[in-house]
C-alpha positions as CSV (number, residue, x, y, z in Angstrom):
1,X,-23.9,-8.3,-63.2
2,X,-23.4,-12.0,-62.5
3,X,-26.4,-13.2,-64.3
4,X,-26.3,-15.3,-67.1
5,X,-28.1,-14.3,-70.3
6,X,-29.9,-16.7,-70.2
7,X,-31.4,-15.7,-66.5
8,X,-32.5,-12.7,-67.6
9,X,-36.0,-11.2,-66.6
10,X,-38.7,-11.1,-69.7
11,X,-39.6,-7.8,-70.3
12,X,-38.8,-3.9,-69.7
13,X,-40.3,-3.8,-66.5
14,X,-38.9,-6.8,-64.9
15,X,-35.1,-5.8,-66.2
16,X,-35.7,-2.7,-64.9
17,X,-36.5,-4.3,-61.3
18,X,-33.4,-6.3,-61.8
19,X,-31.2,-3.1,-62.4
20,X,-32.5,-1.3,-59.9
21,X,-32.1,-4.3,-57.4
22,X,-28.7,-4.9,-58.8
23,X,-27.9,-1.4,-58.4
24,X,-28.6,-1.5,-54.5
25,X,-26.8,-4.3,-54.3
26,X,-23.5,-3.1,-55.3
27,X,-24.2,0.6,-53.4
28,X,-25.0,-1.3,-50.0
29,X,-21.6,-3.2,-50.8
30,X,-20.0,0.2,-50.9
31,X,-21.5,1.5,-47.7
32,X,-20.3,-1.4,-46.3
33,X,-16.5,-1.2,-47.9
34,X,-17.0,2.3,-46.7
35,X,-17.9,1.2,-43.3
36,X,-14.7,-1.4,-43.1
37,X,-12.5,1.0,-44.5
38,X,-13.3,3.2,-41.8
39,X,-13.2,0.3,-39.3
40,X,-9.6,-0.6,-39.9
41,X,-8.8,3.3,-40.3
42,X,-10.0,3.2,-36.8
43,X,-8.3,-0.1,-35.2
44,X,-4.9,1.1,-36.8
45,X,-5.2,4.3,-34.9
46,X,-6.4,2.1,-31.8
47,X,-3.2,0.2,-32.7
48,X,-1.0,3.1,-33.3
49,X,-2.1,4.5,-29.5
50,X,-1.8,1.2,-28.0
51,X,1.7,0.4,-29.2
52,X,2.0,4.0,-27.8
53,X,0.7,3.4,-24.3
54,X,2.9,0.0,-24.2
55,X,6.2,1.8,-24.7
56,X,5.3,4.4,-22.2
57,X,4.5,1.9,-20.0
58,X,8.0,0.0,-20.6
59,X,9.8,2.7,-20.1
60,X,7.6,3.3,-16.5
61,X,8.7,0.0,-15.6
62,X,12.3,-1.0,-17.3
63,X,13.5,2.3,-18.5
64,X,16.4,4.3,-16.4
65,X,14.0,7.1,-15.4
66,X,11.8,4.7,-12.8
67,X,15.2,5.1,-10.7
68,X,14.3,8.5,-10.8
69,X,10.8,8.7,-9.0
70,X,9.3,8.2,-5.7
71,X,7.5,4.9,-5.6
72,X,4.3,6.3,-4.9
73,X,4.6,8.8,-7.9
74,X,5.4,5.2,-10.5
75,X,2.2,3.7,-8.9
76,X,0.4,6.7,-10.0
77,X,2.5,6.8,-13.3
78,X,1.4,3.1,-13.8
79,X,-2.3,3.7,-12.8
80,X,-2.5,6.5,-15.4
81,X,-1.0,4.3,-18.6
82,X,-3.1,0.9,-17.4
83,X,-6.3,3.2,-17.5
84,X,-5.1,4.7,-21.2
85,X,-4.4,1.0,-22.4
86,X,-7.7,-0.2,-20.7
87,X,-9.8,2.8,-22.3
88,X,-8.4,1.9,-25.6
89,X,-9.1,-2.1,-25.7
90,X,-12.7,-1.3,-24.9
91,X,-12.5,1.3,-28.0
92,X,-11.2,-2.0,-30.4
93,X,-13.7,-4.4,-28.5
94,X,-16.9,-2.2,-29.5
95,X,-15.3,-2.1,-33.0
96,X,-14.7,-6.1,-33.2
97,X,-16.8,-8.3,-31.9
98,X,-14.8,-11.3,-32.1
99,X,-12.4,-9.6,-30.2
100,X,-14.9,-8.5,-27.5
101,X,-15.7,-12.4,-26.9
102,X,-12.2,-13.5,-26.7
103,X,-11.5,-11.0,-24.1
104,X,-15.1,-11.9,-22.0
105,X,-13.5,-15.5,-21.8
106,X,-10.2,-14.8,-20.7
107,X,-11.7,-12.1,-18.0
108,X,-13.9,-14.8,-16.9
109,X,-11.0,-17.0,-16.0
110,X,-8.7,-14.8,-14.6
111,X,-10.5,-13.1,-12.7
112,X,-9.8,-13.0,-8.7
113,X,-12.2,-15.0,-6.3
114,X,-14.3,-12.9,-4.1
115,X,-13.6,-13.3,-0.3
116,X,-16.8,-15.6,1.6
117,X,-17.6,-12.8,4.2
118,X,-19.0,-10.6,1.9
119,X,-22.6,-10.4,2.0
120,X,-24.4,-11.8,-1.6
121,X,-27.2,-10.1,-2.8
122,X,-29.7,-12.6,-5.4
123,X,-30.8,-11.3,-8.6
124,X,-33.0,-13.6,-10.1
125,X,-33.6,-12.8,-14.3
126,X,-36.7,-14.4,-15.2
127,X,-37.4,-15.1,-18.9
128,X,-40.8,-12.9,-19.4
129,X,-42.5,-16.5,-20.9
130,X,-42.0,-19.3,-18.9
131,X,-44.8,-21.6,-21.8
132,X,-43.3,-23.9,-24.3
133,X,-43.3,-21.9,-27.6
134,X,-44.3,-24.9,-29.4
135,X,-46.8,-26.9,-27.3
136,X,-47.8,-24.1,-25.3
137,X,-47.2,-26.4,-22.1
138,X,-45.7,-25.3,-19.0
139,X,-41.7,-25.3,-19.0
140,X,-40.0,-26.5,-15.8
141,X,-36.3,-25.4,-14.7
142,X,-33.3,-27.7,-15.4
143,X,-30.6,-25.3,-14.2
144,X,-29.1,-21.8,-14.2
145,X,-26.2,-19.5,-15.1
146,X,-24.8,-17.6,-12.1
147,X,-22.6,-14.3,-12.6
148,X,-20.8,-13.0,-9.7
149,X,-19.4,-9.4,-9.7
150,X,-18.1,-7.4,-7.3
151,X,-20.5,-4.5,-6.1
152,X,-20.2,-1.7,-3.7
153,X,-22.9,0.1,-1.3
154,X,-21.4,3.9,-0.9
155,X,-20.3,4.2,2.5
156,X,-23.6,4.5,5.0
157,X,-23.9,6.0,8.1
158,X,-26.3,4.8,10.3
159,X,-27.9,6.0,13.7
160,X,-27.3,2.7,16.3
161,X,-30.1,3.3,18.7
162,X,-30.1,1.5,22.1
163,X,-33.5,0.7,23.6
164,X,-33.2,-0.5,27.6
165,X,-36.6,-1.3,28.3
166,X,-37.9,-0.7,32.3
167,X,-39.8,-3.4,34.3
168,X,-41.1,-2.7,37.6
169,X,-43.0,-4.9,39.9
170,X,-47.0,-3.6,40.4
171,X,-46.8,-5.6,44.1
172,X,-43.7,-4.1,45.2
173,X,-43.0,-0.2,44.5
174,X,-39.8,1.2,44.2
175,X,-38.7,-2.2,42.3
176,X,-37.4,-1.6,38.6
177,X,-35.3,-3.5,36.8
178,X,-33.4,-2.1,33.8
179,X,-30.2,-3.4,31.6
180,X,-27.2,-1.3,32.4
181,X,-25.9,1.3,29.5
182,X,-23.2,-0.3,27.4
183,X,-19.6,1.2,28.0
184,X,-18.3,3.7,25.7
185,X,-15.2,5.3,24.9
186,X,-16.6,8.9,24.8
187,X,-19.8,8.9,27.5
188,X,-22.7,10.8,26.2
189,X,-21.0,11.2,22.9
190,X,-22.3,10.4,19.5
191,X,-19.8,7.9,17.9
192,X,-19.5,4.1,18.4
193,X,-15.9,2.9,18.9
194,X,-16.8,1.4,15.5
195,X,-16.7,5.2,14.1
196,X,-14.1,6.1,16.1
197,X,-12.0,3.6,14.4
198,X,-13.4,4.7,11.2
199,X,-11.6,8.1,11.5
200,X,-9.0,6.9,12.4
201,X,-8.0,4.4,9.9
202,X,-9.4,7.2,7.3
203,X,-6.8,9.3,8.3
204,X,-3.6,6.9,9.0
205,X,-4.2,4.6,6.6
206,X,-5.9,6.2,3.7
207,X,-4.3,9.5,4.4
208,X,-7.6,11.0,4.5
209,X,-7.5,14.5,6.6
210,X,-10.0,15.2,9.2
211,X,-12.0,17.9,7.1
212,X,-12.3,15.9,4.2
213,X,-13.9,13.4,6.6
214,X,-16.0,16.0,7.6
215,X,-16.8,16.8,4.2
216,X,-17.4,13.1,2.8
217,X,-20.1,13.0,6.5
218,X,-21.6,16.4,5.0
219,X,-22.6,15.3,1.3
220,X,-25.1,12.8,3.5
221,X,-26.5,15.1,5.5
222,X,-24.5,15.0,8.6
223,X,-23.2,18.1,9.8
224,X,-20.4,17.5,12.3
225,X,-17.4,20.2,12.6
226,X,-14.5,19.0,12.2
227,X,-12.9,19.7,15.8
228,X,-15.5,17.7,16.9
229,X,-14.3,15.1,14.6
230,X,-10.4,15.6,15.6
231,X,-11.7,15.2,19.6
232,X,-13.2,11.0,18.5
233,X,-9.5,10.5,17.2
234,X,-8.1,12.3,20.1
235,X,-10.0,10.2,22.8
236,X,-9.1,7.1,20.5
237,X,-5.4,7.6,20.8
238,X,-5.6,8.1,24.0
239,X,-6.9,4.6,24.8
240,X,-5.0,3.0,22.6
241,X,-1.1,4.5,23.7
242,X,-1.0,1.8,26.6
243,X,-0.5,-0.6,24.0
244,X,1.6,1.5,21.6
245,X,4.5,1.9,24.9
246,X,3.7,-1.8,25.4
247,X,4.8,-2.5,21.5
248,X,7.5,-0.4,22.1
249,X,9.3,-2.4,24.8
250,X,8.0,-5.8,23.3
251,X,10.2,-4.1,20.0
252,X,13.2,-3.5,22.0
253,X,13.6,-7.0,23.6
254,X,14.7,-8.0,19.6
255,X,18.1,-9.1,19.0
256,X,18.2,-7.0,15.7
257,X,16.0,-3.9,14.9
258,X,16.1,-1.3,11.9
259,X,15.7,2.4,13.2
260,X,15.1,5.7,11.2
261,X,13.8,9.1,11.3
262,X,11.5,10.8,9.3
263,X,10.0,15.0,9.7
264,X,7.3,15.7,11.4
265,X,6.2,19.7,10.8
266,X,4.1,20.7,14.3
267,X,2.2,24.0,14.2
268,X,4.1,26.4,16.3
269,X,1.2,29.2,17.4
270,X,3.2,31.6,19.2
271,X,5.4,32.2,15.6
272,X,2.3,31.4,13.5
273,X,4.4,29.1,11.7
274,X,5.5,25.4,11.8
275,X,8.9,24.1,13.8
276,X,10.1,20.8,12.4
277,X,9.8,17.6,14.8
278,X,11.1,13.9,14.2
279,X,9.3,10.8,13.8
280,X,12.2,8.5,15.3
281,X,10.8,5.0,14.2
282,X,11.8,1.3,15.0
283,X,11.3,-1.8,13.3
284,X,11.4,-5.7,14.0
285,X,10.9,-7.9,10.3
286,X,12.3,-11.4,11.0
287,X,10.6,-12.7,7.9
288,X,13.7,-12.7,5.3
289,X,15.6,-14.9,7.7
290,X,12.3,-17.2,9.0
291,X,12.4,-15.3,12.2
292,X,9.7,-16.6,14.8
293,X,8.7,-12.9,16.4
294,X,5.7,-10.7,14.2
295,X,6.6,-8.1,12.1
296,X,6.4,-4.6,13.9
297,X,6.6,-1.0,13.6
298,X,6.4,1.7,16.0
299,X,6.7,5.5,15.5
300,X,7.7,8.1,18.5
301,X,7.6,11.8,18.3
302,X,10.7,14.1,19.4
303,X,11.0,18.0,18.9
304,X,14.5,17.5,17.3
305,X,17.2,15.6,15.6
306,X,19.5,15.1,18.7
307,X,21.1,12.1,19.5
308,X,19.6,12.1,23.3
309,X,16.3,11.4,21.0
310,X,17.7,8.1,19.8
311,X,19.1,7.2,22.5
312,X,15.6,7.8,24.2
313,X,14.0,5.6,21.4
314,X,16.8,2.8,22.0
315,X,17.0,2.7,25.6
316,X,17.5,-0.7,27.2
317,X,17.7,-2.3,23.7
318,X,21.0,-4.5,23.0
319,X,21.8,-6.0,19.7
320,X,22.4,-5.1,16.1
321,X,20.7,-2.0,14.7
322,X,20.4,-1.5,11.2
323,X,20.3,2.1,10.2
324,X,21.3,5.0,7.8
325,X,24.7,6.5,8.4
326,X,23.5,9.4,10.3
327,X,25.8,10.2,13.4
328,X,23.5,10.4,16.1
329,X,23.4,6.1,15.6
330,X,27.3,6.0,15.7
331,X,26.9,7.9,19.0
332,X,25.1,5.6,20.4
333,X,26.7,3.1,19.9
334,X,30.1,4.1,21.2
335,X,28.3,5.3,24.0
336,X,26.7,1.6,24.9
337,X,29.9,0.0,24.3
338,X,29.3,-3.3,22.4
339,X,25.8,-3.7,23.3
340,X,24.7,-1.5,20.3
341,X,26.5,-3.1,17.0
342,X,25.7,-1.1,13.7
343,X,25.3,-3.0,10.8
344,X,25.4,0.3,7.8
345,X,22.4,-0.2,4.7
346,X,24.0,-0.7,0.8
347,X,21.1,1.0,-0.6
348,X,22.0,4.1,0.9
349,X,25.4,4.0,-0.2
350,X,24.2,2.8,-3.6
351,X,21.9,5.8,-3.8
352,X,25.1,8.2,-3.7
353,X,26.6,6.5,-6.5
354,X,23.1,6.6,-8.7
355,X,23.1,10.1,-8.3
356,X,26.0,10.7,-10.1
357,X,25.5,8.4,-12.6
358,X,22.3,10.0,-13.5
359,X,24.0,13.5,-13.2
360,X,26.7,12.8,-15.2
361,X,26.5,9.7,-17.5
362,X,29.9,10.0,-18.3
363,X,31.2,8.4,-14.8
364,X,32.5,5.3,-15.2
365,X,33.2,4.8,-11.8
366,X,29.7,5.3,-10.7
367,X,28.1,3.0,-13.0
368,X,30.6,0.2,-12.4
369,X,30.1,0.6,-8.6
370,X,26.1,0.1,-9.1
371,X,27.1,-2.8,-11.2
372,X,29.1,-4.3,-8.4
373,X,26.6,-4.0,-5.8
374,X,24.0,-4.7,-8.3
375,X,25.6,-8.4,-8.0
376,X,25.4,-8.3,-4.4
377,X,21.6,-8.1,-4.6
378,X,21.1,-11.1,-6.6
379,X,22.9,-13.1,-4.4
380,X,20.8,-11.7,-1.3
381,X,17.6,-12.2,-3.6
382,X,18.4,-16.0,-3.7
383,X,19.2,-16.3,0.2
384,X,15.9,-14.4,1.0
385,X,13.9,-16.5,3.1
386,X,16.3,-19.3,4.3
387,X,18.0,-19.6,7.9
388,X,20.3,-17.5,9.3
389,X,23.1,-20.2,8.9
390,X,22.4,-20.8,5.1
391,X,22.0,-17.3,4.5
392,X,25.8,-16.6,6.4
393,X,27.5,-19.6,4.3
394,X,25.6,-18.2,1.4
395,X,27.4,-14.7,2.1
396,X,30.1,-16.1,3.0
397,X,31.4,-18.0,-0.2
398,X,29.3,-15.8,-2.9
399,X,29.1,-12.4,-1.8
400,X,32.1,-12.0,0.4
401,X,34.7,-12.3,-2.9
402,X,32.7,-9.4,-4.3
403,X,32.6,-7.4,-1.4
404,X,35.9,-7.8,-0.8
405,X,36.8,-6.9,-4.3
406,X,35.1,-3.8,-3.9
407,X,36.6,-2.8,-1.2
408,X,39.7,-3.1,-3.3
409,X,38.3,-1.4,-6.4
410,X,36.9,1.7,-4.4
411,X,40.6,2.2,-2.4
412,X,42.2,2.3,-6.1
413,X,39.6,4.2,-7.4
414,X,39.9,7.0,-4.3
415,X,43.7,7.6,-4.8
416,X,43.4,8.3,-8.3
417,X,40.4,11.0,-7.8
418,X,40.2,14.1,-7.4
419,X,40.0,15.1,-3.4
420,X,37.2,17.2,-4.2
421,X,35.1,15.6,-6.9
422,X,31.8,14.1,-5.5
423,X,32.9,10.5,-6.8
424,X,35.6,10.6,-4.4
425,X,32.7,11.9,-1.4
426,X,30.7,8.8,-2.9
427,X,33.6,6.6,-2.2
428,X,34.8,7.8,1.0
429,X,31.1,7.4,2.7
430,X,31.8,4.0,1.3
431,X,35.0,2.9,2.7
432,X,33.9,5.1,6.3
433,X,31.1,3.0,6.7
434,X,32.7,-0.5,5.7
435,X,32.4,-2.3,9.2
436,X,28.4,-1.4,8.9
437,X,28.2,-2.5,5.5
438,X,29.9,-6.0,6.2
439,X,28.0,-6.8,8.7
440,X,25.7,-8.8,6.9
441,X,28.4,-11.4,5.9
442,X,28.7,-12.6,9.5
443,X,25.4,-12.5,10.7
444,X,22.3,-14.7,8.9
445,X,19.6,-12.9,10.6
446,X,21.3,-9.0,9.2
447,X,19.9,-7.6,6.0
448,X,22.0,-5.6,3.2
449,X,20.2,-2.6,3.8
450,X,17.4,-0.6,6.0
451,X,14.5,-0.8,2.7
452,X,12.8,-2.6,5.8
453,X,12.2,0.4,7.7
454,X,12.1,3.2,5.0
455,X,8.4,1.1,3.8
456,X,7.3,1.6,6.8
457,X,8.3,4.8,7.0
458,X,6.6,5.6,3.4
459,X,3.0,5.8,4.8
460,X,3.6,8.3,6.9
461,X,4.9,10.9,4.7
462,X,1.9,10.7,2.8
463,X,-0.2,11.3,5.5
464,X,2.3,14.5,6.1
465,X,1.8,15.1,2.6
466,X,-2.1,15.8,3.1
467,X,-2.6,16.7,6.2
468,X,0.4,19.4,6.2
469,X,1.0,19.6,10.4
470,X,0.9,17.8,13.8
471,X,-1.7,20.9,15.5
472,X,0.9,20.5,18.7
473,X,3.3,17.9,20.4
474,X,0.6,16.1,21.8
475,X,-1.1,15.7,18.4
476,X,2.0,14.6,16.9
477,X,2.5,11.7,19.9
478,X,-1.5,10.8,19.4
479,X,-0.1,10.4,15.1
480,X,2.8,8.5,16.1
481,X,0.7,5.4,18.3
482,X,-2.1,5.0,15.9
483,X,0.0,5.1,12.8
484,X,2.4,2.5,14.7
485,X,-0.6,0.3,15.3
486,X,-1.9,0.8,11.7
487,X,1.1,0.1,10.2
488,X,1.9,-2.9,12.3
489,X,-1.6,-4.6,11.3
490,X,-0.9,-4.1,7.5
491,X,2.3,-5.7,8.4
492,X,0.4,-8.7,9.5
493,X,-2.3,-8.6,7.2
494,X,-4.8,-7.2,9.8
495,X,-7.6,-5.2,8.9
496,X,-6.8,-2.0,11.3
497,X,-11.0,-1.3,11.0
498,X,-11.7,-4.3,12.2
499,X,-8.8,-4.4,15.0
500,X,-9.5,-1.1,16.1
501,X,-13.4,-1.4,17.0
502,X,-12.6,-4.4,18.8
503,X,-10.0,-3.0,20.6
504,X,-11.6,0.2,21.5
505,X,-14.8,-1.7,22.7
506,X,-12.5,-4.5,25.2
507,X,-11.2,-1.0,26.5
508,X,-14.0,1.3,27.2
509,X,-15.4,-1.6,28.9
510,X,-12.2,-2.1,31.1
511,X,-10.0,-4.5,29.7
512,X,-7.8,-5.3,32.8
513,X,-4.1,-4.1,32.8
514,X,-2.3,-7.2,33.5
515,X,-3.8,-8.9,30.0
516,X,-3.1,-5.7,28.3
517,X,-0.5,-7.4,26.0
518,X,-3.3,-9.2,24.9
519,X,-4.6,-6.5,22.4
520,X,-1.2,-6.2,20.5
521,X,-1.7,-6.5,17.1
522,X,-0.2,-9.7,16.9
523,X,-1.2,-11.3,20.3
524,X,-4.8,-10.1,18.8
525,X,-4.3,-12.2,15.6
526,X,-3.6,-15.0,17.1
527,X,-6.5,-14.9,19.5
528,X,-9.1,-13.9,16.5
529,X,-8.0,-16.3,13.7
């Protein structure tokens, strides 16, 4: 007890008062040194996971094992840690309060701005007495707090019913007038071109399949099979492949292009199995040189592998081609002369050397040749961006000394190895592809490598991923156009959704031929920004 003698209640009673008081006192100090105890007990586990979650997350992003996974598996590896870490601040926010309004500041100013097109719904909070508490007089407003958050209305299907009223004339019979139907892309059909975009993008470019879709319609009530579902996104490739060959040809007017090939499994009926196909892809991305012409991707189909595919794919195109070093490019090109040059891609012949390196950390060789090349890419990291000409004399006096030294290195390194050791296979592919790889150092507008064309090639293994099989050829031609229009609108930072309905809706109601090249993605963006 803190009281002074002298303080002390008169009396047994009132002493008695004062002890018990006293005695609550100090046991409601407990329960609350209890309480803390047990707070901190629980922020230093909160800690403890945190400093956890941060080094799993380092090693995600820094460590040697990101060289190991797909991109798309680290974005998922990512998404899983930030959602641990996330879970656990809210844990240490509840449990500190101070904390909790630190962190409501900062999210309040770094939060993103919402876009102006989306619709704003008003929520007006009144205070439940609007009377002055002291006076009892009426209170008037001298302002407001306004929060803004970001809200979503589940996806809603809606039934778009067209009236077309009929007038006739009471003084002359037989005389009605009536508004003509609207076109549509499917006649007598039940989806707007605005749906039929909707499947589409779903499955292209959110790698939804078409029974999922059918699934997602069927949890509000709407029971639509999914054939009937894959004949909308039939009919809507259909319309839509005059401007995929027109992209095509448009893509091989380019003085440089990227080309690649990626599997396409196709149902094969008569074995009850899948045969594997090819999507043989091209790609135009002036951007890292400040090229004027869009950024562009377009897929084919082909049964095979064969070189007559490529040269199908290329035909009438002359210039550089960046590519992999698959032989069916090298054909082609000594076919065409000099109208074809090569120009080979450093990160696939820097993949050969990772692979050892992570097989085997005892190869020097490997890890001094990623070391090398790793130079190489700072250099083209700084030129990305300027013109061809600064980019060449950039090349020219930075990175041609180190390719050249490499050249050098790898010759020495191949006479000392063993004939039949993979380093030696790593460092042949090397020095057999040397005229591709040095291409870049006399051309500006050339990259180092094809990364250009293997991102645009990503989204389409995903959508192999879940949706397993092309049904036939023709299916697998139908996935090829829209995925090349989908894919080239995300390359210029078009929403496909919103591309596509217009589209669809200029052709059901005949969009004239000749101003077909109108409705490219880009001539589109141009006309529509």
């Amino acid at each position: 007890m803190d009281t002074a003698i002298d303080d002390l209640p008169e009396g047994i009673e009132a002493l008695r008062a004062a002890l018990l008081a006293e005695r609550i006192r100090i046991r409601d100090l407990e329960s609350a040194n209890v309480r803390l105890t047990d707070q901190v007990d629980q922020l230093e586990l909160l800690a403890e996971q945190l400093r956890r979650l941060v080094e799993q997350f380092r090693q995600l992003k820094f460590g040697k094992s990101s060289e190991k996974l797909d991109p798309n598996q680290l974005k998922l590896a990512f998404e899983d840690v930030e959602q641990a870490i996330a879970e656990v601040q809210a844990k240490e926010e509840k449990l500190r309060p101070e904390l909790r309004a630190k962190r409501t500041g900062e999210r309040r100013q770094t939060r993103p701005s919402l876009p102006d097109h989306l619709p704003q719904v008003d929520v007006t909070l009144e205070p439940d007495v609007t009377v002055c508490p002291c006076c009892g007089g009426a209170l008037h407003k001298i302002g407001e707090d306004v929060s803004k958050r970001l809200d979503i209305v589940p996806v809603q299907y809606r039934i778009l019913a067209t009236h077309r009223p009929k007038y006739a004339c009471q003084s002359c019979p037989g005389q009605i007038v009536q508004a003509p139907a609207p076109a549509r892309v499917i006649e007598g059909g039940l989806p707007t071109e605005a749906l039929i975009a909707h499947v589409l993008v779903e499955k292209h470019a959110d790698h939804k399949p078409l029974y999922r879709q059918a699934q997602a319609m069927a949890r509000q009530g709407i029971s639509i099979h999914r054939s009937v579902i894959a004949s909308w996104a039939g009919v809507g490739a259909g319309e839509i492949k005059p401007i995929w060959r027109l992209m095509h040809k448009d893509l091989l007017r380019s003085p440089i292009l990227f080309a690649d090939e990626t599997t396409a499994p196709v149902l094969d009926p008569g074995r009850g199995r899948t045969h594997l196909g090819y999507f043989w892809t091209i790609a135009r991305d002036p951007r890292g040189w400040g090229g004027s012409d869009p950024p562009a991707v377009v897929f084919t189909y082909a049964p095979g592998r064969h070189h007559v595919h490529a040269e199908h794919l290329l035909d009438g195109f002359c210039g550089v081609l960046q590519v992999d070093g698959y032989q069916a490019y090298s054909a082609l090109a000594d076919k065409r002369g000099g109208a074809i040059v090569l120009a080979h891609c450093w990160s696939h012949c820097r993949r050969e050397y990772f692979k050892l390196a992570k097989s085997d950390g005892t190869t020097p060789i490997a890890s001094e040749a990623l070391r090398r090349i790793a130079e190489m890419y700072a250099i083209e990291a700084e030129l990305r961006g300027q013109s061809p000409d600064i980019r060449r004399a950039g090349r020219q006096a930075k990175t041609k000394p180190l390719v050249e030294g490499f050249r050098s290195w790898a010759m020495d390194q191949l006479r000392q190895a063993r004939p039949n050791a993979p380093i030696a296979d790593a460092l042949r592919y090397t020095l057999d592809h040397w005229d591709g790889l040095t291409r870049f150092l006399q051309d500006g507008r050339v990259e180092m490598d094809s990364n250009t064309i293997e991102r645009a090639i990503r989204p389409i293994c995903l959508t192999r991923k879940n949706s397993l099989f092309a049904g036939n050829n023709a299916a697998a031609e139908n996935w090829a156009a829209v995925a090349s229009i989908i894919e080239t609108c995300k390359l210029l930072g078009i929403n496909p959704q919103t591309y596509l309905t217009d589209v669809l809706t200029k052709l059901a109601n005949l969009w004239p031929n000749d101003r077909l090249a109108d409705l490219t993605p880009w001539a589109w963006k141009t006309k529509n920004n």
